[in-house]
C-alpha angles and dihedrals in degrees: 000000000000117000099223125069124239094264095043093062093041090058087060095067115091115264099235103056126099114266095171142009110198115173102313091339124107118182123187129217087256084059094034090053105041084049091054101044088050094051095055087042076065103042081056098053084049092052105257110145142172107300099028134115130243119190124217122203103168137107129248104304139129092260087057088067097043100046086054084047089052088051099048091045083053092052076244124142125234121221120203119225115184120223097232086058116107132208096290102042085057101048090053101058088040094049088044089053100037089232112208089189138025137190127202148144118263087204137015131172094334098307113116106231085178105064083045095063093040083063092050110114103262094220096063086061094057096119098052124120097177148014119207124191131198130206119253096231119064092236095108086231111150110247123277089239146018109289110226131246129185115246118302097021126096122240117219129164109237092239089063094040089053090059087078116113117259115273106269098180110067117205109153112116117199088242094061114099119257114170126036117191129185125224117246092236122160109191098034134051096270120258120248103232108204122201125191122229091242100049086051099052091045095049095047084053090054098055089043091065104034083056094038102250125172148169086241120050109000125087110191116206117225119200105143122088120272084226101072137070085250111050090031082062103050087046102055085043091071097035080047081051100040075232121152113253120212098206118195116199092220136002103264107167095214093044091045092058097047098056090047086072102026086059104029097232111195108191124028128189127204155080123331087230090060090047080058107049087046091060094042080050093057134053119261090261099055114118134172099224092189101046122108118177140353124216106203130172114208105243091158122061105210098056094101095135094045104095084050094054105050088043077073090053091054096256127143106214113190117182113233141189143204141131132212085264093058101021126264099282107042098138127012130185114258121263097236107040117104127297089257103050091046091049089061124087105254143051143148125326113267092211105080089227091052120138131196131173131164121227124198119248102216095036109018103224129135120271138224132220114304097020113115112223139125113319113226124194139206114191140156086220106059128120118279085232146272126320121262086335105100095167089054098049080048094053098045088065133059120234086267093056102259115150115237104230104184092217122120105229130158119218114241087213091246093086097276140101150228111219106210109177143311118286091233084054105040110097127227109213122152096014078293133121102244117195109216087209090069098058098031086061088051092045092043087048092053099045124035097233122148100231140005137196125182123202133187121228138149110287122152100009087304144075101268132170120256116189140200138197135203107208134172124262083270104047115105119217112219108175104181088051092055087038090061091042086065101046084047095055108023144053105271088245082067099054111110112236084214149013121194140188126236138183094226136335118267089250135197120207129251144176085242094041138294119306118216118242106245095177085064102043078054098057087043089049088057089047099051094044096054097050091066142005120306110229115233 
């Protein structure tokens, strides 16, 4: 763990030089600093201290970013809501976290935050002192008129709260939480995932100087939301690097694409699918000169050809992986390696004193190169556990201190890794360990179809895939055909007994994008199967 708090190492950039560039907007680590430090004076006035929990439901703006540093500077802890989330969904994680402050939009987009937390369960905001709102435009104007607050907090717009004077007094220690982020579970109450200042700092430091990131000639873009693993990441990796950060709002393909070039970025983090979109969005000749690399971590299945086809657009694709427990960017392929190992989630850890290790799932024993099992992980920069569950921050670790990931991954023998799925998702058909992703590419490849997901149930006396596709009004769906494109290109274990098609997948949302809900497309699957005859 680092030795120095956030702030502290932000107050060590020069002040001149550019922290963020938002729309025409450039703000420099000075601004971003005094706004920070006036914010948490305050937070202070209002009664935040060290220890307590401030809550952020914002989207990506400046502010984002100042308000965490206000917190950081304060000792406080920063809870991540999503946008997407409704009433309940909010009371929950503030509840959970007992949340003494919280910031939000009254209004964005059109969308009335307001009248979402009026219908929050007041109960669940029993522990707030005050409500700040920010305006929706980044004009810094007040708002036009009071915020509200639920009985018992004060209400304060964040501009008035931002004319107090800096934070003189500092006590925020490198060990205090600062960033608390939720798993993205389906069938259980999510976890609380809770990060320390010093193992962030340290961790964005690490990836700064695996990708080559430094004050001086990288620009990092940021279009994922700051409210999520994988965005929060990205963003303390520039602050860790005194780097400048191009932050997008919102993730706009064409405008995206736009700012890569206007502001030279060098290094981009995201989806495959949004490195798609961003080249169907430009003309063939369109390069990003500057550009060089993209981390992206493969959220949709389908995209096979499209490290190859960015490589002709002069793009660097490297696989990564991470997870909320280790921070989005813990491994990432080499730079150099081949076109098809870089175009596959993994890596190598990006912390020097990383350790990884895969453990079979039947034995559990320890694996060598090449053997799919359960990836475990040692790393400095790990979360410090799970909030208020101390059997399931126990669980999640073996007795020497190695992270369950719960990812099946196979080592490449020169201290990397190739992440294959999720446990929950990987199938077990014909006493083998079937990765989805290998007959929804063959499926995806046959039809046409915009997206696939496979699930395994019990069909014909055994556990057998059954798949589904999402198409277009124009797409046709010809099951025998697909049917025959699998028996043509996969074990016959791995032949799905039947392949459906759906209007939409039953989704879940998430700060990367939404996940699809494989417990229900199961139970659809059962439902579907034994309304007719199976097909062999």
């Amino acid at each position: 763990m680092s030795e120095t708090t956030l702030f502290e190492w932000i107050e060590r950039a020069p002040p001149a030089a550019t922290a963020l560039v938002f729309g025409d907007a450039r703000i420099s680590y000075g601004e971003l600093r005094e706004r920070a430090q006036r914010i948490a004076g305050g937070l202070n006035e209002a009664g935040i201290r060290r220890h307590d929990t401030v809550a952020l439901w914002l989207p990506n703006l400046p502010d984002w970013l100042a308000i965490a540093l206000a917190c950081a500077r304060l000792g406080a802890a920063v809870l991540c809501l999503n946008m997407r989330y409704g009433p309940k969904e909010v009371g929950q994680f503030m509840e959970r976290t007992g949340c003494k402050a919280l910031c939000y939009m009254p209004s964005y987009k059109g969308k009335d935050y307001e009248s979402l937390l009026r219908a929050v369960d007041p109960a669940c905001l029993a522990a707030l002192q005050c409500v700040v709102a920010v305006s929706e435009a980044y004009a810094r104007a007040p708002a036009a008129r009071a915020p509200y607050a639920p009985e018992g907090a004060r209400a304060i717009d964040l501009e008035a709260l931002a004319c107090a004077a800096p934070l003189a007094h500092v006590p925020a220690q490198p060990g205090d939480a600062c960033i608390i982020l939720s798993s993205s579970g389906t069938t259980s109450q999510p976890k609380l995932i809770v990060h320390a200042q010093g193992r962030v700092l340290h961790h964005g430091r690490d990836v700064a100087a695996a990708f080559g990131i430094g004050p001086d000639d990288a620009r990092l873009l940021l279009a994922i939301p700051l409210c999520g693993a994988f965005g929060y990441t990205i963003a303390m990796t520039a602050l860790a690097a005194h780097a400048p950060l191009v932050l997008m709002e919102s993730f706009d393909p064409a405008e995206t694409a736009l700012a890569m070039v206007e502001h030279r970025v060098t290094h981009m983090f995201g989806t495959n699918d949004m490195l798609d979109k961003i080249l169907a969005a430009t003309g063939a000749d369109w390069t990003p000169r500057d550009l060089r690399m993209y981390g992206h971590a493969n959220f949709t299945p389908g995209l096979v050809d499209l490290p190859k086809r960015a490589e002709a657009r002069g793009i660097l694709m490297r696989g990564c992986f991470g997870m909320s427990e280790t921070l989005a960017l813990f491994a990432a392929q080499p730079g150099d390696a081949p076109l098809d190992r870089r175009a596959q989630s993994g890596g190598v850890p990006l912390a020097p004193d990383a350790r990884i290790r895969v453990r079979c799932l039947r034995t559990g024993a320890l694996l060598g190169a090449g053997e799919p099992g359960e990836l475990e992980i040692a790393t400095p920069d790990i979360m410090t556990g799970y909030l208020g569950n101390a059997e399931a921050t126990a669980k999640a670790f073996t007795p020497d201190g190695f992270l369950r990931t719960g990812d099946i991954a196979c080592l490449t023998g020169d201290g990397g890794f190739n992440h294959l799925s999720r446990i929950g998702d990987v199938l077990r058909i014909g006493g083998y360990l079937v990765n989805p992703l290998e007959i929804e590419e063959v499926v995806l490849a046959s039809s046409g179809a915009h997206a696939c997901q496979v699930v395994a149930v019990e069909a014909q006396g055994s556990a057998r895939p059954v798949a589904f596709v999402v198409g277009s009004e124009a797409y046709v769906h010809e099951e025998h055909t697909l049917l025959a494109a699998c028996k043509a290109q996969l074990a016959i274990f791995k032949v799905p007994v039947r392949i459906f098609r759906i209007g939409a997948f039953p989704v879940t949302p998430s700060p990367n994008g939404e996940k699809v809900k494989k417990n229900e497309l199961q139970a659809m699957a059962r439902e579907l199967l034994a309304s007719g005859e199976a097909r062999s």
